[in-house]
OpenMM code with the backbone's topology and positions (N, CA, C; nanometers):
from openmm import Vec3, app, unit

residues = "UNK UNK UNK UNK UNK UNK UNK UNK UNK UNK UNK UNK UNK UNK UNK UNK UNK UNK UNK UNK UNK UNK UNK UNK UNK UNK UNK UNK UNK UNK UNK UNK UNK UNK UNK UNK UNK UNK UNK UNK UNK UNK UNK UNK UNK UNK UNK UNK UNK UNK UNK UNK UNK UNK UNK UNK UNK UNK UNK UNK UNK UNK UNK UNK UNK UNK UNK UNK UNK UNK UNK UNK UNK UNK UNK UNK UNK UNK UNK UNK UNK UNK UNK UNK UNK UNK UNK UNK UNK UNK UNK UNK UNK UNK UNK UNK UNK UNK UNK UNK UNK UNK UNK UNK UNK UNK UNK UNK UNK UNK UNK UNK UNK UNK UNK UNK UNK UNK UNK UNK UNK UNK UNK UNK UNK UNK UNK UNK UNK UNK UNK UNK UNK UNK UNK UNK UNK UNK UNK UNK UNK UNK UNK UNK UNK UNK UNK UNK UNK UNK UNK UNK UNK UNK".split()
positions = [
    Vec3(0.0822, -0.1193, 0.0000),
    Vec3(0.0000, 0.0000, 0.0000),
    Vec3(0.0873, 0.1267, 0.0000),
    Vec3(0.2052, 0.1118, 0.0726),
    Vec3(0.2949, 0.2863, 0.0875),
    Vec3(0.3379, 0.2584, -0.0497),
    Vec3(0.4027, 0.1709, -0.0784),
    Vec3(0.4492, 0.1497, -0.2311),
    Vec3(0.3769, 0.2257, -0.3463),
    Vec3(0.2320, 0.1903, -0.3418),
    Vec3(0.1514, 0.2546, -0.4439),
    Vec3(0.1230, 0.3959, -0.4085),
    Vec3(0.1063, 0.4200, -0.2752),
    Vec3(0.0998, 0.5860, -0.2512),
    Vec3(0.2318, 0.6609, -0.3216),
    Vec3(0.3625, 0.5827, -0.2782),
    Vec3(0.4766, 0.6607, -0.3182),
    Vec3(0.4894, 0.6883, -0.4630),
    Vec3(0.4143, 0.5761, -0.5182),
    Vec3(0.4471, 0.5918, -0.7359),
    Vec3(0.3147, 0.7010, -0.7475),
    Vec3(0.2593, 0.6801, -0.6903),
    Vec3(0.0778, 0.7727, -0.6894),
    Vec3(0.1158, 0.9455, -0.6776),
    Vec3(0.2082, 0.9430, -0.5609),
    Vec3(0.2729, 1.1530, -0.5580),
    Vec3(0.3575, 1.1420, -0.6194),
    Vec3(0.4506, 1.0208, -0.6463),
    Vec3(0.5511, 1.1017, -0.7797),
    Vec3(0.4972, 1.0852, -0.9221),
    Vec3(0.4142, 1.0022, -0.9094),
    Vec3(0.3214, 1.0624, -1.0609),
    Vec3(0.2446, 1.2046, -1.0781),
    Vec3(0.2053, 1.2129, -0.9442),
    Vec3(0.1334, 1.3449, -0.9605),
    Vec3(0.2437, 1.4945, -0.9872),
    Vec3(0.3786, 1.4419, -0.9137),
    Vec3(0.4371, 1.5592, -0.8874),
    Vec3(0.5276, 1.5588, -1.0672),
    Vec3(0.5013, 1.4921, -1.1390),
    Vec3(0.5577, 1.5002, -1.2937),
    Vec3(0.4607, 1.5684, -1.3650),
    Vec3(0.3650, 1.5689, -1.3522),
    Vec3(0.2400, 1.6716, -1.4384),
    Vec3(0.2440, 1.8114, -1.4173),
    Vec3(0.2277, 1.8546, -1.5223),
    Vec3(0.2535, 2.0139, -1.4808),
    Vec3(0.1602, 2.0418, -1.3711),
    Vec3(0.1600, 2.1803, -1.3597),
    Vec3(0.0578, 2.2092, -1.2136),
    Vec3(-0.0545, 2.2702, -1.3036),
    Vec3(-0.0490, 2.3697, -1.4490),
    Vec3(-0.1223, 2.3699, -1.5438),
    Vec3(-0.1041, 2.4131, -1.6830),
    Vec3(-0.1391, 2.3946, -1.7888),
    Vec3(-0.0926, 2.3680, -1.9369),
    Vec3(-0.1111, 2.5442, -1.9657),
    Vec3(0.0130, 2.5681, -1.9832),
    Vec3(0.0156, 2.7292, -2.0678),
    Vec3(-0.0963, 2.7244, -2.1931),
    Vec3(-0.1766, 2.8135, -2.1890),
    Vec3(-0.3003, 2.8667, -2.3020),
    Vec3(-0.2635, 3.0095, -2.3734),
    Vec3(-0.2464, 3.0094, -2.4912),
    Vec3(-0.2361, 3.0829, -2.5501),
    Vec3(-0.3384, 3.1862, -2.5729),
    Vec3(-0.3635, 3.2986, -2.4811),
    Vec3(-0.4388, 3.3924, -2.4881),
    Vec3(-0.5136, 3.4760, -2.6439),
    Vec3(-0.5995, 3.4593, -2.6605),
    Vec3(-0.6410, 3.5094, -2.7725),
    Vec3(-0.7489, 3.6418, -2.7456),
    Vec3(-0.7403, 3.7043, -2.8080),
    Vec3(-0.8100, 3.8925, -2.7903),
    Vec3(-0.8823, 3.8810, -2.9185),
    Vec3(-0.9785, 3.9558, -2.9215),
    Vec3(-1.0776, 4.0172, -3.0358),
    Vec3(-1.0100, 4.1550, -3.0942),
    Vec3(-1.0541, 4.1934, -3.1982),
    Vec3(-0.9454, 4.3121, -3.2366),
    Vec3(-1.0048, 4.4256, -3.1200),
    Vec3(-1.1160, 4.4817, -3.0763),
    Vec3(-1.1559, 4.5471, -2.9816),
    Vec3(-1.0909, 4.5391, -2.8449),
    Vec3(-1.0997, 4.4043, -2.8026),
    Vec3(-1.0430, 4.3721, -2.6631),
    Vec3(-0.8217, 4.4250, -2.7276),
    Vec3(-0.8379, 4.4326, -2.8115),
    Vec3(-0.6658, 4.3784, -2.8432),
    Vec3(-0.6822, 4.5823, -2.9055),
    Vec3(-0.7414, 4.6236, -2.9599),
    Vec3(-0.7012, 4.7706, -2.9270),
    Vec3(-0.7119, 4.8492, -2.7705),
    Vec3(-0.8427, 4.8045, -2.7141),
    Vec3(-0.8388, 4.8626, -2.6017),
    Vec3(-0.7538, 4.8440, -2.5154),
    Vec3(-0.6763, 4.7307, -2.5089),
    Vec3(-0.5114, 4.6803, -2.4399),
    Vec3(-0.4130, 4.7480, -2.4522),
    Vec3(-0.4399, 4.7775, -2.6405),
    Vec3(-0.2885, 4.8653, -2.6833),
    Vec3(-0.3131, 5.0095, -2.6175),
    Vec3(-0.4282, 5.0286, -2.6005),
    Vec3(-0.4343, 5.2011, -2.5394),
    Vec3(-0.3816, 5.1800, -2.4233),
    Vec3(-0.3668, 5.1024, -2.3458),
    Vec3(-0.3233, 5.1025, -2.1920),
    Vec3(-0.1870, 5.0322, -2.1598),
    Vec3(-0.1741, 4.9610, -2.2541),
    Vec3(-0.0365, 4.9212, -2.2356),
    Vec3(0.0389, 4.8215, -2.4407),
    Vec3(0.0874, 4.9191, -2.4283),
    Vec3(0.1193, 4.9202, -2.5649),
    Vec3(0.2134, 4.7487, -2.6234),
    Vec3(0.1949, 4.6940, -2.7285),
    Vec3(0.2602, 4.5982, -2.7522),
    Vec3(0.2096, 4.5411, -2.8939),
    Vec3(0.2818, 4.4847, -2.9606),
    Vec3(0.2358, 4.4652, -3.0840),
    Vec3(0.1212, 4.3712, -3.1048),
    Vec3(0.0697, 4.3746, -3.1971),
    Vec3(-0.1171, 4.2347, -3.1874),
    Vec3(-0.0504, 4.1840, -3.3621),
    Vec3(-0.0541, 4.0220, -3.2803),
    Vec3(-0.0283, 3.8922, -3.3813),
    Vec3(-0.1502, 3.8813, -3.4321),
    Vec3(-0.1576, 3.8900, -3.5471),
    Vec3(-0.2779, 3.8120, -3.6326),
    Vec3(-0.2784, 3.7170, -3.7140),
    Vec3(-0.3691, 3.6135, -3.6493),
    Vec3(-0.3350, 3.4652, -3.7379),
    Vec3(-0.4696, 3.4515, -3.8478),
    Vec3(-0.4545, 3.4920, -3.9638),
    Vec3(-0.5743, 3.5064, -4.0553),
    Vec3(-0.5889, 3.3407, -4.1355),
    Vec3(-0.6959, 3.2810, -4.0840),
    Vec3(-0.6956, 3.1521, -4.1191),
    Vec3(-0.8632, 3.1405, -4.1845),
    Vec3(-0.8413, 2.9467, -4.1593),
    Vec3(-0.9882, 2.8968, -4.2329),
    Vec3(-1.0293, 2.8091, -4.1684),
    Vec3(-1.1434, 2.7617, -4.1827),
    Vec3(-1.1396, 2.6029, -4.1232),
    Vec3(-1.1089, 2.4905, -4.1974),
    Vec3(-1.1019, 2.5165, -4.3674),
    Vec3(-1.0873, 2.4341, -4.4399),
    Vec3(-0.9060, 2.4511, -4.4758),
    Vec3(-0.8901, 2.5573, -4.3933),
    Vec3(-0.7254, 2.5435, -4.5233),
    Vec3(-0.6475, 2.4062, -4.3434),
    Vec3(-0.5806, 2.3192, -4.4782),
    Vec3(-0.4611, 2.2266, -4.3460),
    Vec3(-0.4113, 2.3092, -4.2964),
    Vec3(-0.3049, 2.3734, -4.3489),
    Vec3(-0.2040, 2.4380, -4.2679),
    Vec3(-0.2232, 2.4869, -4.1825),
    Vec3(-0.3590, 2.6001, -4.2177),
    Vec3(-0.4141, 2.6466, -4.1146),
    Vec3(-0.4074, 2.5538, -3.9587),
    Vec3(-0.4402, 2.4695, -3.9832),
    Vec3(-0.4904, 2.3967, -3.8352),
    Vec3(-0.3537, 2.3485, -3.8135),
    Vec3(-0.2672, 2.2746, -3.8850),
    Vec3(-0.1486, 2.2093, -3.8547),
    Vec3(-0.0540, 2.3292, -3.7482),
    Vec3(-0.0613, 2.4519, -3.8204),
    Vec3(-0.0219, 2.5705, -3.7237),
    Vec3(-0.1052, 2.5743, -3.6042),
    Vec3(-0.2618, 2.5790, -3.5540),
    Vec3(-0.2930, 2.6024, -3.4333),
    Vec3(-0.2703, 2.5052, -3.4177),
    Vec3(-0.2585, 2.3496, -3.4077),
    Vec3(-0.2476, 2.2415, -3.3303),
    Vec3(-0.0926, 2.1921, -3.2877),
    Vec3(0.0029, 2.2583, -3.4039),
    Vec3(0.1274, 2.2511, -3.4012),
    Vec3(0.2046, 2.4139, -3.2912),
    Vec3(0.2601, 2.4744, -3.4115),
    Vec3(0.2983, 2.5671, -3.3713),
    Vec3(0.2557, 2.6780, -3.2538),
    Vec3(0.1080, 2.6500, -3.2932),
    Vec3(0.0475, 2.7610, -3.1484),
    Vec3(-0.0023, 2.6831, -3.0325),
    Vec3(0.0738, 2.5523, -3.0320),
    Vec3(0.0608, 2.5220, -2.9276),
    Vec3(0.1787, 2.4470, -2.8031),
    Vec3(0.2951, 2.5631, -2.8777),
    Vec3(0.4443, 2.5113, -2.8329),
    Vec3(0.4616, 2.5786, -2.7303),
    Vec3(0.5002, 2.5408, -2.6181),
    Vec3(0.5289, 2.6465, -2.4712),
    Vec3(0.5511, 2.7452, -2.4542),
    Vec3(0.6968, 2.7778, -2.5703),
    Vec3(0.7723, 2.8865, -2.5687),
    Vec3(0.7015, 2.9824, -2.6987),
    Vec3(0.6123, 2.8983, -2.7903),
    Vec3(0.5627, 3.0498, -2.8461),
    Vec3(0.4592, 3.0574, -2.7936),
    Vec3(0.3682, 2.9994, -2.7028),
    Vec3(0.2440, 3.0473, -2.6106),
    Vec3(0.3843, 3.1285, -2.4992),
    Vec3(0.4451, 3.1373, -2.4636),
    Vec3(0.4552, 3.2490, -2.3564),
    Vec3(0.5269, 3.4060, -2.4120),
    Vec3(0.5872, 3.3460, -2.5192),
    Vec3(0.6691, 3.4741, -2.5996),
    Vec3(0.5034, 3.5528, -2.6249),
    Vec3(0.4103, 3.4869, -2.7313),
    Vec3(0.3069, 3.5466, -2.7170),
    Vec3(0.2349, 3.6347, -2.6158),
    Vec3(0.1651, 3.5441, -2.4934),
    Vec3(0.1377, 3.5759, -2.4080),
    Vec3(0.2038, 3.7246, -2.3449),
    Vec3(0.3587, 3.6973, -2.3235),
    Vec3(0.4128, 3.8068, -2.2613),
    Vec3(0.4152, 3.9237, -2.3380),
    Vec3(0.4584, 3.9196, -2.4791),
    Vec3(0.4741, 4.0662, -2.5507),
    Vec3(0.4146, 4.0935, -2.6597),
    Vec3(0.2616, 4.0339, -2.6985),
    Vec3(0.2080, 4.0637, -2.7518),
    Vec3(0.0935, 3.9946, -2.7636),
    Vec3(-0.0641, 4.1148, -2.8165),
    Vec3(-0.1907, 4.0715, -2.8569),
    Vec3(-0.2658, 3.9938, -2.9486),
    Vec3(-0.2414, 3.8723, -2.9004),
    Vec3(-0.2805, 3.7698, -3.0424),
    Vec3(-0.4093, 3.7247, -3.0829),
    Vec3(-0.4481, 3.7104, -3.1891),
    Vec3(-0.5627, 3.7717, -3.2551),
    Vec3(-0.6205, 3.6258, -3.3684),
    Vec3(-0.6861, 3.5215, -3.3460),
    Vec3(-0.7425, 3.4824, -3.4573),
    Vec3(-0.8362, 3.5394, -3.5364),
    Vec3(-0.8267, 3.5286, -3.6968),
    Vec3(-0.9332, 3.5984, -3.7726),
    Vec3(-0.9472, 3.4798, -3.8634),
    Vec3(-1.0877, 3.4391, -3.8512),
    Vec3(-1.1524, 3.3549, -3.9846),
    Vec3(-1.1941, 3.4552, -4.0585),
    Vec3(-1.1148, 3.4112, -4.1930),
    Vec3(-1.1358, 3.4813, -4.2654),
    Vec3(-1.2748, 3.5307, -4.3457),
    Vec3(-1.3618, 3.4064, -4.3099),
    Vec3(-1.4660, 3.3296, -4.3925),
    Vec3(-1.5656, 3.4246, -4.2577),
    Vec3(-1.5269, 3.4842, -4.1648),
    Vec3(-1.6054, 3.5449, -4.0454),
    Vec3(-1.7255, 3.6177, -4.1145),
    Vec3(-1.8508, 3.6106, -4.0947),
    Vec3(-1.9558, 3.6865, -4.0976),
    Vec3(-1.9694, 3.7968, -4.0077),
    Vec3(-1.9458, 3.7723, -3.9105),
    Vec3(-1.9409, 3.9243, -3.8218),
    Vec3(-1.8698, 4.0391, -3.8470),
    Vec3(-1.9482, 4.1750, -3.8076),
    Vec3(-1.8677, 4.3220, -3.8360),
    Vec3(-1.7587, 4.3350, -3.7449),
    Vec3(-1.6710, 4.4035, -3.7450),
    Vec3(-1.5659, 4.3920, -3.6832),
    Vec3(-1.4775, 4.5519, -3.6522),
    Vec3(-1.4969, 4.6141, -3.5428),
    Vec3(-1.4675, 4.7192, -3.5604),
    Vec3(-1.3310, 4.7753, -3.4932),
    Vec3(-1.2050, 4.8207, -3.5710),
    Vec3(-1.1065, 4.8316, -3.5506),
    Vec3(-1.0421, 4.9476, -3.6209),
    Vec3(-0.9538, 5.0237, -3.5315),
    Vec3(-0.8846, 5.1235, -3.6130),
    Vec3(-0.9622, 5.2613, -3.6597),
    Vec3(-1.1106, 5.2631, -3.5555),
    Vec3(-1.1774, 5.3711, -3.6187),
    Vec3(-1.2871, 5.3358, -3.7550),
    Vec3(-1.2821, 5.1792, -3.7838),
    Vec3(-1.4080, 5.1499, -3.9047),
    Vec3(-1.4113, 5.0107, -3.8658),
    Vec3(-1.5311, 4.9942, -3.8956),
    Vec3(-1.5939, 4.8498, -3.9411),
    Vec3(-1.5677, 4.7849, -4.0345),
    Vec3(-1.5484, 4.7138, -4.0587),
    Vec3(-1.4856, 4.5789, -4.1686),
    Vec3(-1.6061, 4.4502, -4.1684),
    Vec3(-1.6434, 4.4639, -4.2645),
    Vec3(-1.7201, 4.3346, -4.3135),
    Vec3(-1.7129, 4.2442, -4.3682),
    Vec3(-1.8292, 4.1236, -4.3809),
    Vec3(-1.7731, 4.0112, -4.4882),
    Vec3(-1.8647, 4.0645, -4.5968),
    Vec3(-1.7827, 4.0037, -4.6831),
    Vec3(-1.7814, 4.0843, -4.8388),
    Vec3(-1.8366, 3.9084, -4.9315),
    Vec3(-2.0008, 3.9130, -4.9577),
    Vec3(-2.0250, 3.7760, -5.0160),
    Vec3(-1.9379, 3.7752, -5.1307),
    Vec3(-1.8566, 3.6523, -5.1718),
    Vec3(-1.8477, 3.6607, -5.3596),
    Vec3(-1.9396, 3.5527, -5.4393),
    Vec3(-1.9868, 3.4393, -5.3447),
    Vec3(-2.1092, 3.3720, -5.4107),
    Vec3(-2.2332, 3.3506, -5.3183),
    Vec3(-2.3135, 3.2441, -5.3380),
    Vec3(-2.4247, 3.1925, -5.2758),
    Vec3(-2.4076, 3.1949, -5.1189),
    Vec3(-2.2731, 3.0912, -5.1182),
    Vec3(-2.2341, 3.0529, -4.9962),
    Vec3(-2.1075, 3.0752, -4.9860),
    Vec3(-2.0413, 3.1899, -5.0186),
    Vec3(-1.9038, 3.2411, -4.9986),
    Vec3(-1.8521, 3.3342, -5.0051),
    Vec3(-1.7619, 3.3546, -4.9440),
    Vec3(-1.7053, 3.5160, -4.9185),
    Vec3(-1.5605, 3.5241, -4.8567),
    Vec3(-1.5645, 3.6505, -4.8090),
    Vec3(-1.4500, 3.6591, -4.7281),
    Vec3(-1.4532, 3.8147, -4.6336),
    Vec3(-1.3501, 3.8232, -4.5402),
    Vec3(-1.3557, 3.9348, -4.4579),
    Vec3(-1.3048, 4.0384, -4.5028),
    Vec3(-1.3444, 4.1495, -4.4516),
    Vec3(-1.2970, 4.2833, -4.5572),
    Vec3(-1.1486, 4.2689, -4.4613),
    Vec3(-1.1567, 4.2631, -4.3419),
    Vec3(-1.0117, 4.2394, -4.2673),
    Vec3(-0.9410, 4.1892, -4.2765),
    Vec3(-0.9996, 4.0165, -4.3348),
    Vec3(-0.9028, 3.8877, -4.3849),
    Vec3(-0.8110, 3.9978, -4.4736),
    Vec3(-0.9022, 4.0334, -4.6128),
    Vec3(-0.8356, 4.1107, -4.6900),
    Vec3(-0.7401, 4.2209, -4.6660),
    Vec3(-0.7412, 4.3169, -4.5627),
    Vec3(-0.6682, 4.3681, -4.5571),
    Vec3(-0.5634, 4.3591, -4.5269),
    Vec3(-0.5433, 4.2248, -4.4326),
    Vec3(-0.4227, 4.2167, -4.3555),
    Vec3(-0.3882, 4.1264, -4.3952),
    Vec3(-0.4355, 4.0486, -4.5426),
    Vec3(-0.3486, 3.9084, -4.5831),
    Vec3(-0.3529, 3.9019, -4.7207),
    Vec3(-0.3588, 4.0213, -4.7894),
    Vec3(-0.3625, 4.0102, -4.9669),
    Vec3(-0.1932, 4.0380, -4.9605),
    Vec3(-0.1266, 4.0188, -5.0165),
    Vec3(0.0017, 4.0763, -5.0999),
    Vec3(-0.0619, 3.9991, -5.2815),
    Vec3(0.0086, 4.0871, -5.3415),
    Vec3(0.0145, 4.1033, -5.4873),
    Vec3(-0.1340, 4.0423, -5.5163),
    Vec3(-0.2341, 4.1098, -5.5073),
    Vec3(-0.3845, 4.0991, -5.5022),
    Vec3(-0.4333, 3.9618, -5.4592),
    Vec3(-0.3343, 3.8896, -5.4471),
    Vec3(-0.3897, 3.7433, -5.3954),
    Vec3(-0.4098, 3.7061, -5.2234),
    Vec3(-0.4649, 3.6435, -5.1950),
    Vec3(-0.4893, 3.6281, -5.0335),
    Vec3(-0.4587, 3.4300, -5.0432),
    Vec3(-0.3734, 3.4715, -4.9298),
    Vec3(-0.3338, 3.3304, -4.9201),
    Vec3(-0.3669, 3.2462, -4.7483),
    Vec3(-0.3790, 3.1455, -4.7003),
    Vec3(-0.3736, 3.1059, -4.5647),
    Vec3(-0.3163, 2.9975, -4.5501),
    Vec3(-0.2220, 3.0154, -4.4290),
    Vec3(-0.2729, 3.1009, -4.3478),
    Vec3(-0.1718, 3.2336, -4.3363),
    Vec3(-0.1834, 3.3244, -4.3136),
    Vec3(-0.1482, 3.4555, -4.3528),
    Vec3(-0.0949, 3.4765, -4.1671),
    Vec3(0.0446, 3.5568, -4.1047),
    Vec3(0.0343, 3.5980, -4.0046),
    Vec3(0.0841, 3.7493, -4.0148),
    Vec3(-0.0102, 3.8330, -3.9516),
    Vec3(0.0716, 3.9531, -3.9900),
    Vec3(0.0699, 4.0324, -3.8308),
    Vec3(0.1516, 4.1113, -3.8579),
    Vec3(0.1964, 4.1780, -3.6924),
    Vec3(0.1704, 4.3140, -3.7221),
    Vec3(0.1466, 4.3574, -3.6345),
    Vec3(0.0456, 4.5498, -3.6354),
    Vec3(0.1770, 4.5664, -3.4859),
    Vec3(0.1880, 4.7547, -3.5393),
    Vec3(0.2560, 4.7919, -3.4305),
    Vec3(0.1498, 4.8458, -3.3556),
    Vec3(0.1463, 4.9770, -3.2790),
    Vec3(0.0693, 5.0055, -3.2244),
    Vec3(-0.0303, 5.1404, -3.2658),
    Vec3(0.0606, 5.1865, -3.4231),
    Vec3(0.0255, 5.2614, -3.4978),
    Vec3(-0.0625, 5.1757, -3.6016),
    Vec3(-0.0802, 5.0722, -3.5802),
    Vec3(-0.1670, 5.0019, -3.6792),
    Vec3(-0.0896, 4.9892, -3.8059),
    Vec3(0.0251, 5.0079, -3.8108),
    Vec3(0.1187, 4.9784, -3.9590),
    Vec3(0.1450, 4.8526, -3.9529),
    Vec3(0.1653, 4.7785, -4.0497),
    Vec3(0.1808, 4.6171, -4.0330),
    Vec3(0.3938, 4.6338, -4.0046),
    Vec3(0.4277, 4.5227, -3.9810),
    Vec3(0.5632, 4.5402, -3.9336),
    Vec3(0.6192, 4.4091, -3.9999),
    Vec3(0.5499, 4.3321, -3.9625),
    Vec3(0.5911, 4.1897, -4.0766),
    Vec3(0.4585, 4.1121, -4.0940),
    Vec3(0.4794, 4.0366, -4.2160),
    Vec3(0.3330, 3.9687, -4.3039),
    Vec3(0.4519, 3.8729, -4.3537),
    Vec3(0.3557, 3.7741, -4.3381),
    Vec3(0.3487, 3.6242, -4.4125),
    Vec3(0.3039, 3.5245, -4.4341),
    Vec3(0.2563, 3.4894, -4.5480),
    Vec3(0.1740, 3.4047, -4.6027),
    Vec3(0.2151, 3.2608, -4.6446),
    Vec3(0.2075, 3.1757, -4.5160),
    Vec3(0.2255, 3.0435, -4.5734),
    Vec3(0.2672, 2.9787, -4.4491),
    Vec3(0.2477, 2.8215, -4.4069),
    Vec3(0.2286, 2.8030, -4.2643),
    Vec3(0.4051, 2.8229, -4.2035),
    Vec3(0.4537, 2.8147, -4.1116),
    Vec3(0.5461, 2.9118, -3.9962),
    Vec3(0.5454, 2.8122, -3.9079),
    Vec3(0.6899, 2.6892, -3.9224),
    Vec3(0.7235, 2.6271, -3.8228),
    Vec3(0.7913, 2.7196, -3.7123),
    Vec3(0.7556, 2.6152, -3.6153),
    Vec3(0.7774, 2.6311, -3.4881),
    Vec3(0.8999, 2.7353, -3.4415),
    Vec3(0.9972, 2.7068, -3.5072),
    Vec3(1.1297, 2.7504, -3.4454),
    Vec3(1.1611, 2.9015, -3.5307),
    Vec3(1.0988, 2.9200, -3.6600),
    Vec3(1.1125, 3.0214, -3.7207),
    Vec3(0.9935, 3.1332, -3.6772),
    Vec3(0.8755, 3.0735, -3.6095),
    Vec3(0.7491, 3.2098, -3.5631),
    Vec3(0.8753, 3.2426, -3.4589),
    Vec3(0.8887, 3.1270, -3.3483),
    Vec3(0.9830, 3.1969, -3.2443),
    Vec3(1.0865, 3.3309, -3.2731),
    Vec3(1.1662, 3.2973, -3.3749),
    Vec3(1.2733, 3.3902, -3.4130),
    Vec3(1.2155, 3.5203, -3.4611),
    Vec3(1.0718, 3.4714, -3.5669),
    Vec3(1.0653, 3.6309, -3.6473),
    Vec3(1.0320, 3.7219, -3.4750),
    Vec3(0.9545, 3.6598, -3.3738),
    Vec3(0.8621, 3.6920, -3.2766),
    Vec3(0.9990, 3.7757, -3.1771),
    Vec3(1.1058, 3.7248, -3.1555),
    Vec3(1.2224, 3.7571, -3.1003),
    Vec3(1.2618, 3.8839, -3.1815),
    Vec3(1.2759, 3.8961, -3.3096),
    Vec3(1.3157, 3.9964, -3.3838),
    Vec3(1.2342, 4.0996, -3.3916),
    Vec3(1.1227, 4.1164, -3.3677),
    Vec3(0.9964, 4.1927, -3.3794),
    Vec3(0.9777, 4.2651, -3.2575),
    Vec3(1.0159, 4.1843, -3.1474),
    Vec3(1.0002, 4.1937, -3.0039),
    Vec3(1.1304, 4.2585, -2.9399),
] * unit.nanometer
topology = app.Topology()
chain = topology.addChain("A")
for resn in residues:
    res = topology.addResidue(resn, chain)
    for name in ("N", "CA", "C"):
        topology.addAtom(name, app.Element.getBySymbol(name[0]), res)
């Protein structure tokens, strides 16, 4: 019986105490932050249908060290692109913009993830606090390279 108590607390004492979560903000909640304490806002402009997309939240955004680099120095932001809701940031509203029956896209997706008129996902782009983008890129972002651009930015 002490035997099994003793493997029973050192099993317990190997589990974390709790799993780092990668904080996510709405662009509202993530401007009203920057007014009070300034820091750059990550935007991950995705889909539900694109892979990469997900291979990045299930992969990359869910690595220790870029949930705390995040967490600590900056406002991170998912945007479906495919979002129906208005979205008000920067002083205007941004909408989804139908292009068929059953499809569309965000006037925001668009803004913050077209280069050379094309929109690609998943798209990450970084806003300073002037709302100027600072770095954009379109195409999924292993692990060890978000870390670095995130270090360089930061």
């Amino acid at each position: 019986m002490k035997k099994s108590l003793l493997i029973f607390f050192l099993f317990m004492l190997t589990i974390p105490a709790g799993f780092a979560q990668l904080k996510n903000y709405s662009f509202e909640e993530a401007e009203q932050l920057s007014r009070e304490s300034p820091k750059p806002i990550v935007v991950f402009v995705h889909t539900s249908w694109c892979k990469y997309c997900k291979m990045m939240e299930n992969i990359t955004f869910k690595n220790p060290e870029v949930i705390r680099i995040l967490n600590e120095n900056f406002y991170f932001i998912l945007l479906d692109a495919e979002s129906k809701n208005d979205i008000a940031f920067n002083d205007r509203t941004f909408k989804f913009k139908p292009t068929g029956p059953n499809t569309g896209v965000h006037e925001l997706a668009i803004a913050l993830s077209t280069v050379n008129n094309q929109i690609t996902y998943p798209t990450i782009t970084i806003i300073d606090r002037n709302y100027s983008i600072l770095f954009h890129k379109q195409s999924y972002i292993k692990t060890k390279d978000l870390i670095s651009i995130l270090g360089k930015i930061n």
